[in-house]
One Martini backbone bead per residue (centre of mass of N, CA, C, O) as a GRO file, in nm:
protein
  242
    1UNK     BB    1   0.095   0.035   0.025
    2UNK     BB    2   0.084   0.341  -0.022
    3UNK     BB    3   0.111   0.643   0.167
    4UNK     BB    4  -0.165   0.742   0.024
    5UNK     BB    5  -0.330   0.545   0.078
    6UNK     BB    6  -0.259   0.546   0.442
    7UNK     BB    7  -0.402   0.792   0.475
    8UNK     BB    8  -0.676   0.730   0.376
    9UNK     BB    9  -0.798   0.484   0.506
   10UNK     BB   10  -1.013   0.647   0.717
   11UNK     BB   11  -1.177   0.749   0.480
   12UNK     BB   12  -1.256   0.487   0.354
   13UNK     BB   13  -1.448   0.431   0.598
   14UNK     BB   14  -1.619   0.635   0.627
   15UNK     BB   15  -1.769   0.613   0.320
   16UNK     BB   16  -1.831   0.292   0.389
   17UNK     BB   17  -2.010   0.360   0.633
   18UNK     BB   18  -2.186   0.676   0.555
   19UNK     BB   19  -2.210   0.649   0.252
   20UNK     BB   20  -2.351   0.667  -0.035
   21UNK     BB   21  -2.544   0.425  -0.247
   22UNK     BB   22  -2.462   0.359  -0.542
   23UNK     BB   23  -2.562   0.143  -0.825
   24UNK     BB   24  -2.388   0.000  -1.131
   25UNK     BB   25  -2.400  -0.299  -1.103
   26UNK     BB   26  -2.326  -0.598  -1.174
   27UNK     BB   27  -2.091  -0.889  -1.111
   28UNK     BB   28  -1.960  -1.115  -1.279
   29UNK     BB   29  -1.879  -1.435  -1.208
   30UNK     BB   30  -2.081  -1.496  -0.920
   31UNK     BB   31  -2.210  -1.691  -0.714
   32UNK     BB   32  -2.316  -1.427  -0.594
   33UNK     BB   33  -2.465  -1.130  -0.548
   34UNK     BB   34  -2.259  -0.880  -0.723
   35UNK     BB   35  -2.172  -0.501  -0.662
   36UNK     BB   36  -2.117  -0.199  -0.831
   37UNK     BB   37  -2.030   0.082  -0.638
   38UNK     BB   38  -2.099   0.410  -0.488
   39UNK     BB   39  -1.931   0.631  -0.280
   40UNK     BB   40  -2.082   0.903  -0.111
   41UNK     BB   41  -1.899   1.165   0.090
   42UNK     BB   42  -1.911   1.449   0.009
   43UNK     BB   43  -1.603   1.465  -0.152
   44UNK     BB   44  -1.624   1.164  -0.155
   45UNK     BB   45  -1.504   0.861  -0.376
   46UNK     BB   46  -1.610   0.526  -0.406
   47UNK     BB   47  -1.556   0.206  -0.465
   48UNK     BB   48  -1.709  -0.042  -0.449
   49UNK     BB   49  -1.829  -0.390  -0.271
   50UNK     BB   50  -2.157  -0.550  -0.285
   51UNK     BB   51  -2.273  -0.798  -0.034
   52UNK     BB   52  -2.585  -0.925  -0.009
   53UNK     BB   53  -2.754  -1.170   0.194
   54UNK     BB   54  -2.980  -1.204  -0.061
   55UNK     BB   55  -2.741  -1.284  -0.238
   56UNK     BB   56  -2.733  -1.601  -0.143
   57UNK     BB   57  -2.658  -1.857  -0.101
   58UNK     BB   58  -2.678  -2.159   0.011
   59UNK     BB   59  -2.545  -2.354   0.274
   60UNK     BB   60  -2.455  -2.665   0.448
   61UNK     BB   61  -2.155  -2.509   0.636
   62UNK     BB   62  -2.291  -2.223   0.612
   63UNK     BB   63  -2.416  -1.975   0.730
   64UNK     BB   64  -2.553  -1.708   0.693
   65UNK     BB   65  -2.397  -1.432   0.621
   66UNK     BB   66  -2.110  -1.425   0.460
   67UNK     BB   67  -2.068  -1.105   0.496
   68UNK     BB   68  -1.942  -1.099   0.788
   69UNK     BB   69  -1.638  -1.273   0.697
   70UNK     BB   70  -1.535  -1.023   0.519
   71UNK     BB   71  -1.506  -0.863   0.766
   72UNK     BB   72  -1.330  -1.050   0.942
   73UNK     BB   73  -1.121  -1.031   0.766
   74UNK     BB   74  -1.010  -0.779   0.795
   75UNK     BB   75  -1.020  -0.747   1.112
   76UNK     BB   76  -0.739  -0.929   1.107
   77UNK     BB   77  -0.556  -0.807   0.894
   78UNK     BB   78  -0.504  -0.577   1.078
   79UNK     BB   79  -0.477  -0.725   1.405
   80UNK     BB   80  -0.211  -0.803   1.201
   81UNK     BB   81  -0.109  -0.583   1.009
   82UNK     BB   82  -0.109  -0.658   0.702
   83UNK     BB   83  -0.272  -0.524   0.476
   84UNK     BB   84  -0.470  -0.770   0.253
   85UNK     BB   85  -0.739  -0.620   0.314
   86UNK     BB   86  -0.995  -0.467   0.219
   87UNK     BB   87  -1.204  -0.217   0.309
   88UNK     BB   88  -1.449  -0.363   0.536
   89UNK     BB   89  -1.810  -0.323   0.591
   90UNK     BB   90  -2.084  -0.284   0.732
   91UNK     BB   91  -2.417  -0.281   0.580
   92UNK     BB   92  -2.776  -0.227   0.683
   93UNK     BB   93  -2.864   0.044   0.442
   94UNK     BB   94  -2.860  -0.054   0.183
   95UNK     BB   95  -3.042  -0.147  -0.095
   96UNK     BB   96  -3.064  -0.481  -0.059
   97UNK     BB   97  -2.942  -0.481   0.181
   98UNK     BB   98  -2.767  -0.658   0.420
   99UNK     BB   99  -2.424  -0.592   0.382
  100UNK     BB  100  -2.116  -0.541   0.248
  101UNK     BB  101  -1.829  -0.344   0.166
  102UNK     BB  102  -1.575  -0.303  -0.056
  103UNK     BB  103  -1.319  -0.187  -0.178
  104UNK     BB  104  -1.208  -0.114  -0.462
  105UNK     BB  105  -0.921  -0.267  -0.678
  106UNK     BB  106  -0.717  -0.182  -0.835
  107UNK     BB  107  -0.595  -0.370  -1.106
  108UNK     BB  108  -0.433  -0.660  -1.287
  109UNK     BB  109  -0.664  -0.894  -1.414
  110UNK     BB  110  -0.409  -1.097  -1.562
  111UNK     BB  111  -0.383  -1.144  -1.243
  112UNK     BB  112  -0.269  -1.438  -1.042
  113UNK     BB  113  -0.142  -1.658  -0.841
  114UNK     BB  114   0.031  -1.760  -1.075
  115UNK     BB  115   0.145  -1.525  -1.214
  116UNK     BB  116   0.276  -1.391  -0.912
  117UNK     BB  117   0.464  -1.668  -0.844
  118UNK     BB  118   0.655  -1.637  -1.042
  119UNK     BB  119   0.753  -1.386  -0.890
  120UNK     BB  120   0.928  -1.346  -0.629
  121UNK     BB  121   0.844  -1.066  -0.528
  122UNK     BB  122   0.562  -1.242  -0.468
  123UNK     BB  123   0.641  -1.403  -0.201
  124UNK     BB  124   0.562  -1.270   0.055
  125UNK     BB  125   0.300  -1.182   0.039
  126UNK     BB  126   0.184  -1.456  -0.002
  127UNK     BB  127   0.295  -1.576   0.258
  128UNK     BB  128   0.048  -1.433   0.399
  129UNK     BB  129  -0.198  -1.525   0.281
  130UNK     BB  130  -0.130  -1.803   0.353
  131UNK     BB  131  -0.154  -1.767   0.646
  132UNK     BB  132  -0.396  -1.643   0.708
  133UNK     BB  133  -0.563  -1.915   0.566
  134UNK     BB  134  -0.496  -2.045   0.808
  135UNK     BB  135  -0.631  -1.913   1.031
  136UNK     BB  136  -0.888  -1.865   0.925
  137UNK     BB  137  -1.010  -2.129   0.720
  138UNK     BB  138  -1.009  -2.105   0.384
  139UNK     BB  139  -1.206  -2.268   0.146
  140UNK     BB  140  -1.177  -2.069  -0.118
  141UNK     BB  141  -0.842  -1.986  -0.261
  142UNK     BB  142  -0.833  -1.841  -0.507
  143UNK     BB  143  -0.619  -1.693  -0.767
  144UNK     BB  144  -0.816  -1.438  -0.829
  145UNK     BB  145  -0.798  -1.308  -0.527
  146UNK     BB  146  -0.525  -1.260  -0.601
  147UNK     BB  147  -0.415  -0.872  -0.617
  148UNK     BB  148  -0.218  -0.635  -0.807
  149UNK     BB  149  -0.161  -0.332  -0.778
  150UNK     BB  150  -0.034  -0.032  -0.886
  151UNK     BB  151   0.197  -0.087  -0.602
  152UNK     BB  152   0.258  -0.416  -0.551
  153UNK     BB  153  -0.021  -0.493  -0.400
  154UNK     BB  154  -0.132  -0.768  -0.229
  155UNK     BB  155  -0.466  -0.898  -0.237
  156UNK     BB  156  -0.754  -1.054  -0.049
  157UNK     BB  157  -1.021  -1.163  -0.179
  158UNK     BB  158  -1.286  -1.329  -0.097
  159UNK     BB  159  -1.357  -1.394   0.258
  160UNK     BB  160  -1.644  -1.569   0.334
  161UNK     BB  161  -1.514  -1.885   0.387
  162UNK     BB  162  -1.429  -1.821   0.706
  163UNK     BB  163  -1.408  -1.937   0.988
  164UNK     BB  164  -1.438  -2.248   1.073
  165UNK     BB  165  -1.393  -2.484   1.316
  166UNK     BB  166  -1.378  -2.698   1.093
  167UNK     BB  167  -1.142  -2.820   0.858
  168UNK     BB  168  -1.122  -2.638   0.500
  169UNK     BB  169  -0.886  -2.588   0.350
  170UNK     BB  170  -0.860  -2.413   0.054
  171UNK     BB  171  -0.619  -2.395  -0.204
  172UNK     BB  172  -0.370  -2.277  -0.430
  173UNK     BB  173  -0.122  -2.192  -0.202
  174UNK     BB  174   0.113  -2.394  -0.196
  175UNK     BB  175   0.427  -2.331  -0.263
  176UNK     BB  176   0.518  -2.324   0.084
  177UNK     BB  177   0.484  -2.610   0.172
  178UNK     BB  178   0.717  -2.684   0.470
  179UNK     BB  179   0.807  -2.416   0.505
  180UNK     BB  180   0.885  -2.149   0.659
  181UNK     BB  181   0.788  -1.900   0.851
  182UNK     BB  182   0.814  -1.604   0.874
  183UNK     BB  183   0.858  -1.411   1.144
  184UNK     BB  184   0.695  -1.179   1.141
  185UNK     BB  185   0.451  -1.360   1.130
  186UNK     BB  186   0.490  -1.459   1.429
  187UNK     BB  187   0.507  -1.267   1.577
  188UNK     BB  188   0.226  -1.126   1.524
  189UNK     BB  189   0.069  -1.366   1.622
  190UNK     BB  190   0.166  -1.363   1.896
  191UNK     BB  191   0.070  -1.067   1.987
  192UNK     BB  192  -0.225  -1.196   1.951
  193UNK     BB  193  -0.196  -1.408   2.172
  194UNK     BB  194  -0.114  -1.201   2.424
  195UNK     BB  195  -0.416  -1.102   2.360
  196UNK     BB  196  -0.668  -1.154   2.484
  197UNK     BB  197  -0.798  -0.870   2.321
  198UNK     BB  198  -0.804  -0.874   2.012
  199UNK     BB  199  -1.066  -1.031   1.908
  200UNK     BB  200  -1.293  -0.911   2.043
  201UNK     BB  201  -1.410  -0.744   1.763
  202UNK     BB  202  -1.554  -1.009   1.655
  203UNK     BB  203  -1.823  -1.071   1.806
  204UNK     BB  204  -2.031  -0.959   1.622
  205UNK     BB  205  -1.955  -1.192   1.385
  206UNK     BB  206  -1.853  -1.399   1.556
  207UNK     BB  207  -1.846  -1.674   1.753
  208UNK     BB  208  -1.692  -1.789   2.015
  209UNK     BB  209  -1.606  -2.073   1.902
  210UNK     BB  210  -1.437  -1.917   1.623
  211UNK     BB  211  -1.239  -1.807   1.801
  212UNK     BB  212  -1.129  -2.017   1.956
  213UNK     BB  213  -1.035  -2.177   1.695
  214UNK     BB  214  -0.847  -1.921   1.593
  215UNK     BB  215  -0.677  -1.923   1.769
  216UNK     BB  216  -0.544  -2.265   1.757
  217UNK     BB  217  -0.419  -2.214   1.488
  218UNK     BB  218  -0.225  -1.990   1.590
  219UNK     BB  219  -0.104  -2.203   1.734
  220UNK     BB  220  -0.017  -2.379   1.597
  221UNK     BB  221   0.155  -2.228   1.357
  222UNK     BB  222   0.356  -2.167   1.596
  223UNK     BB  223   0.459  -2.446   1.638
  224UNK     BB  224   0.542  -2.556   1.367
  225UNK     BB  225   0.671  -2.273   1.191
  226UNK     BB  226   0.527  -2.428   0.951
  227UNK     BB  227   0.357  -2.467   0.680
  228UNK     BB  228   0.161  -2.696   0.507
  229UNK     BB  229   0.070  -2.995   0.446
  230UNK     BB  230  -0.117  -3.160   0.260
  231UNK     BB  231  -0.365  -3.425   0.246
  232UNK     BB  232  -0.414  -3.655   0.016
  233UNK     BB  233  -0.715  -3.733   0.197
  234UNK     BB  234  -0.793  -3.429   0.101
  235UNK     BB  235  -0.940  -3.203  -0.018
  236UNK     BB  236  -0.730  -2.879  -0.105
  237UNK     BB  237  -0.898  -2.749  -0.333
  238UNK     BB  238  -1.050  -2.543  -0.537
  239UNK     BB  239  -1.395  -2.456  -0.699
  240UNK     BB  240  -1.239  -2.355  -0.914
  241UNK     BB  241  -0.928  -2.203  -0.939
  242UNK     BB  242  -1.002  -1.909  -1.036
   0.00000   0.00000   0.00000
């Protein structure tokens, strides 16, 4: 994130959770109904990605309002200082109902994953993201989730599977399975861990046991202090890939 982006990041929290909301249009391949926005709060303007509840798709393994793990996940992102979920709230009043809102990120839509491993320069951001994944349990990150904009930062959007108690990680970010985690990473972690009430501010998104069990991986990938190795005996890929 450039300088000038970390300036504005609290204006742009203000425009998303008090801006109107203009809809400009549906956005295509989502498999719920997913909005892009205009969000404007006095002389400011944001893109935003509006998923409201009513367009969610049922699910027999995740709740109602997945659209509330989108918050929860910008809000770990923070809590862990990484800035790689774009600034999301949750809006009450939106056009179609509650709903998240997020940043929209302007990006090189013909980079995701598989391009952005082949440079070594994008394998940090990766490994960050991919601890996330680890610690969220990210039942979803396709390929094209990770985007990198205009200023060499990579972005993990499309966060709303996430964060279930049961083990559940599918992701496309092999390539680092059984490496060390770096140690940044672990810092992190641990002083997330070391702080009580570092989580509290989830608990309006996430039920008790979603935190307690988030604690746990947070623990485990202390422990192991290397990244996992998939399980032969489990599907660990999502569908599609990208």
């Amino acid at each position: 994130m450039s300088e000038d982006e970390r300036s504005q990041a609290p204006d742009h929290l203000k425009v998303l959770a008090k801006g109107e909301i203009e809809v400009i249009g549906r956005l295509p391949w989502s498999s719920n109904r997913t909005f892009m926005t205009r969000c404007v709060s006095g002389d400011l303007e944001l893109l935003a990605v509006y998923k409201p509840g009513r367009g969610e798709r049922k699910l027999w393994d995740f709740p109602p309002c997945i659209y509330r793990r989108e918050v929860a996940a910008f809000e770990l992102s923070e809590i862990l200082g990484w800035e790689i979920v774009p600034q999301t709230v949750e809006r009450e009043d939106a056009p179609y109902g509650p709903g998240s809102l997020q940043r929209f990120v302007t990006a090189d839509f013909s980079e995701h994953h598989f391009t952005l491993v082949e440079d070594e320069t994008n394998h940090d951001g990766l490994r960050t993201i991919c601890a996330f994944d680890v610690v969220a349990n990210n039942a979803d990150r396709k390929s094209g989730h990770c985007l990198i904009d205009e200023d060499g930062h990579i972005w993990a959007i499309d966060n709303g599977l996430s964060f279930h108690r049961q083990p559940k990680l599918r992701t496309v970010i092999w390539e680092f399975a059984g490496e060390a985690v770096p140690e940044r990473v672990l810092v992190d972690l641990q002083r997330v861990l070391d702080d009580t009430k570092a989580l509290d501010g989830m608990r309006y998104l996430l039920t008790g046991g979603e935190i307690e069990a988030l604690r746990q991986r947070i623990r485990g990938l202390l422990r192991a202090r290397r990244f996992p190795v998939p399980d032969p005996d489990t599907y660990h890929y999502p569908w599609p890939l990208v």
